[in-house]
C-alpha positions in Angstrom: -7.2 22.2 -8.2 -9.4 19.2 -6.4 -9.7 17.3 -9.1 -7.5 16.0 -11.9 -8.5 17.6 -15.2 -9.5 14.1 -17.1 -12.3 12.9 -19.1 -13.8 10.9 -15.9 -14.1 14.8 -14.2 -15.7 16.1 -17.2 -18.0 13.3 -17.0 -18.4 13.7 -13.3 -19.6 17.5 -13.8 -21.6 16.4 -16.8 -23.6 14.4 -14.5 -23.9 16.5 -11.9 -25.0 19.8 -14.1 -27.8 17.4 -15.6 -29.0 16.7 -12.5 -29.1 20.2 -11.0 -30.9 21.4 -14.4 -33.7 18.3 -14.4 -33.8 19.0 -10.2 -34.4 14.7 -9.4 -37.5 15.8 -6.9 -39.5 13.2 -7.9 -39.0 9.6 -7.7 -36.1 8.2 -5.4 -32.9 10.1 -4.9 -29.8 10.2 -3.1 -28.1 13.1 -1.7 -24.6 13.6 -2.5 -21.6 15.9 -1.7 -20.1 17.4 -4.9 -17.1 18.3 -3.5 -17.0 15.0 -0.9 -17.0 15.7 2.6 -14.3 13.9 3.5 -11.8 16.6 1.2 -12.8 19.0 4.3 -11.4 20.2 7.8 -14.5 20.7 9.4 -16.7 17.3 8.5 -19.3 16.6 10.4 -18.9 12.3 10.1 -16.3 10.7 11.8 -12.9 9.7 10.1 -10.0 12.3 9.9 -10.1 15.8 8.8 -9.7 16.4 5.4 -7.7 19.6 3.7 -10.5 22.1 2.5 -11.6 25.2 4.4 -15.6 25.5 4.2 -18.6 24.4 5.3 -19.2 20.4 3.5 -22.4 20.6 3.9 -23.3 23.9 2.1 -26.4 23.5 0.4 -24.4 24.5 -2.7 -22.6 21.5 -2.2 -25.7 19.0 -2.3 -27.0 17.8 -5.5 -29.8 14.6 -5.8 -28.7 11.9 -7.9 -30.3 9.1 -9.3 -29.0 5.6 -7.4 -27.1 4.6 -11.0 -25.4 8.2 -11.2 -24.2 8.0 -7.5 -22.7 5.0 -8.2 -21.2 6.2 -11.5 -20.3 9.1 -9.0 -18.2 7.6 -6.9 -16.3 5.2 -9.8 -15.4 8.4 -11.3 -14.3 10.5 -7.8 -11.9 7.4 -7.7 -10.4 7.9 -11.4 -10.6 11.7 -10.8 -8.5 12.2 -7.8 -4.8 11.4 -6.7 -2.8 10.5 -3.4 -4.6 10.8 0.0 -7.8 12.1 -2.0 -7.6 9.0 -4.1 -7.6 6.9 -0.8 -10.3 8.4 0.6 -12.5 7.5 -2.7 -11.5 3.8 -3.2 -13.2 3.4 0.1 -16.0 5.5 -0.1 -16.3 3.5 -3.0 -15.9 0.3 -2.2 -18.0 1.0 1.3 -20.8 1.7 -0.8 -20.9 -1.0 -3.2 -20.4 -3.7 0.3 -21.6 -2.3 3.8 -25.3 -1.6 4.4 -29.0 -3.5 4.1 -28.8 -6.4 2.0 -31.5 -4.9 0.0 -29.5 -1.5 -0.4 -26.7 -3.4 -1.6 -25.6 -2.3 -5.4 -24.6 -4.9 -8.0 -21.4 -4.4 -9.4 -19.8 -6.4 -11.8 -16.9 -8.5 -11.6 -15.1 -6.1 -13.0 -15.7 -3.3 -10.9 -15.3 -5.4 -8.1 -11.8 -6.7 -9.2 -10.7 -3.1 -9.5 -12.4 -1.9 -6.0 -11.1 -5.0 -4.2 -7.4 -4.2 -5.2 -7.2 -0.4 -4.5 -9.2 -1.4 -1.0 -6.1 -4.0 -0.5 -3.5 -1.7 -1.6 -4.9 1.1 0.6 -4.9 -1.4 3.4 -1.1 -2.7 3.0 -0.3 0.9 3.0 -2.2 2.0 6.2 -0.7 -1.2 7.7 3.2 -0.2 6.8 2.7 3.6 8.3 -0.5 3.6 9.7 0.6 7.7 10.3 0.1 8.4 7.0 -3.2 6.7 6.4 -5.9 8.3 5.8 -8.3 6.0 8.1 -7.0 5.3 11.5 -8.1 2.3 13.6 -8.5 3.5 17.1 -6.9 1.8 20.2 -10.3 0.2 20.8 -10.8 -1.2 17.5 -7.3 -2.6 17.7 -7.5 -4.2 20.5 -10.7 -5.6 19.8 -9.1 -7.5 16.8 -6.0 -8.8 18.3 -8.2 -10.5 21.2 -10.2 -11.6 17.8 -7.4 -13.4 16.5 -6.2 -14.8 19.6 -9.4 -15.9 20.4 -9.5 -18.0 17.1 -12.9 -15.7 16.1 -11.4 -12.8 13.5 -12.8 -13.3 10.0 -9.8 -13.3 8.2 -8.8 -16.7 10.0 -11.3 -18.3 7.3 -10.4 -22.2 7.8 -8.6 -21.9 11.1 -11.9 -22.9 12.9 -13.1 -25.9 13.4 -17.0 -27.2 13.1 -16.6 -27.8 16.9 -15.3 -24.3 17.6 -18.1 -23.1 15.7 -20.8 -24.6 18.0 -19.0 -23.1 20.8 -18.5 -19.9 19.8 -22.8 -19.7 19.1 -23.0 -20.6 22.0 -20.7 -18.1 23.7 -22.5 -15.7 21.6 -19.4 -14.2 20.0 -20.1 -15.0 16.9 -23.2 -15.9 15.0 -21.9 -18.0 11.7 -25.2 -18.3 10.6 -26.0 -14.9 10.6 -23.1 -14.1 8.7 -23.5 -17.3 6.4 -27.2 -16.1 5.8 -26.4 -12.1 4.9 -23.8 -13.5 2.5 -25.9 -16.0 0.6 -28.7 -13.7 0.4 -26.1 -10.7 -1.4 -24.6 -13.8 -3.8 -27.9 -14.8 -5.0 -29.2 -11.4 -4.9 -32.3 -11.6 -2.6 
């Protein structure tokens, strides 16, 4: 079985079999995977290969959601499954609710994001202890990239580590823009 046999998955499929039936063609829509892609060997994204023989993107395996129901969607894949499955959810999940276009950006509250933010962290001290048994890898390059980051003084997680004056410098290096990043975070708090 995929998923656990819970109320969230009855939910889920409830969801999903009112959307097939009322067929979302009109007015905006979002494509999902019912069975995520991710779950499969041959996936057509990046990121490592899941455990499902198949084709992920069987048109079988599409339905269109409304943007509230994928989001409901993907809290419930994350209640639904277990283990490395349950991994790969959290941050499908949490990559939705925080990467993308300001504008695209969905509200959560701070519930949700309490609740996203620890299974992210947990999923991240785990991949850090064993990073073999992780279900996202950081490649050589990405590593490397962050450790000359932190030596550098210019990783993100160094939040008060650097100084006004290494600030202006860094601008002007060009390796990192503050106010960019100051900007795109201001505009997602106040929600413009």
């Amino acid at each position: 079985m995929i998923f656990i046999n819970n109320k969230y998955t009855r939910c889920y499929y409830a969801i999903i079999r009112k959307a097939m039936a009322q067929n979302n063609s009109n007015g905006y829509t979002e494509k999902h995977h019912i069975i995520p892609e991710s779950f499969y060997k041959n996936r057509a994204r990046k990121g490592p290969a899941g455990w499902l023989d198949g084709n992920p993107n069987d048109i079988v395996n599409f339905v269109n959601l409304t943007a509230k129901e994928h989001w409901v969607c993907h809290l419930l894949l994350c209640k639904m499954t277990t283990g490395l499955a349950a991994t790969k959810m959290n941050n499908a999940a949490w990559r939705l609710a925080t990467l993308g276009k300001t504008s695209n950006k969905i509200r959560i509250t701070s519930r949700q994001y309490e609740a996203l933010k620890r299974k992210h962290s947990a999923d991240t001290k785990e991949r850090n202890k064993d990073p073999d048994k992780c279900a996202f890898k950081q490649s050589a390059v990405q590593s490397k990239i962050q450790q000359n980051r932190v030596a550098a003084g210019t990783h993100h997680m160094l939040g008060g580590v650097i100084q006004r004056g290494t600030q202006e410098n860094l601008l002007k290096e060009g390796k990192h823009n503050f106010k960019q990043t100051y900007a795109r975070h201001q505009a997602f708090n106040f929600g413009l």
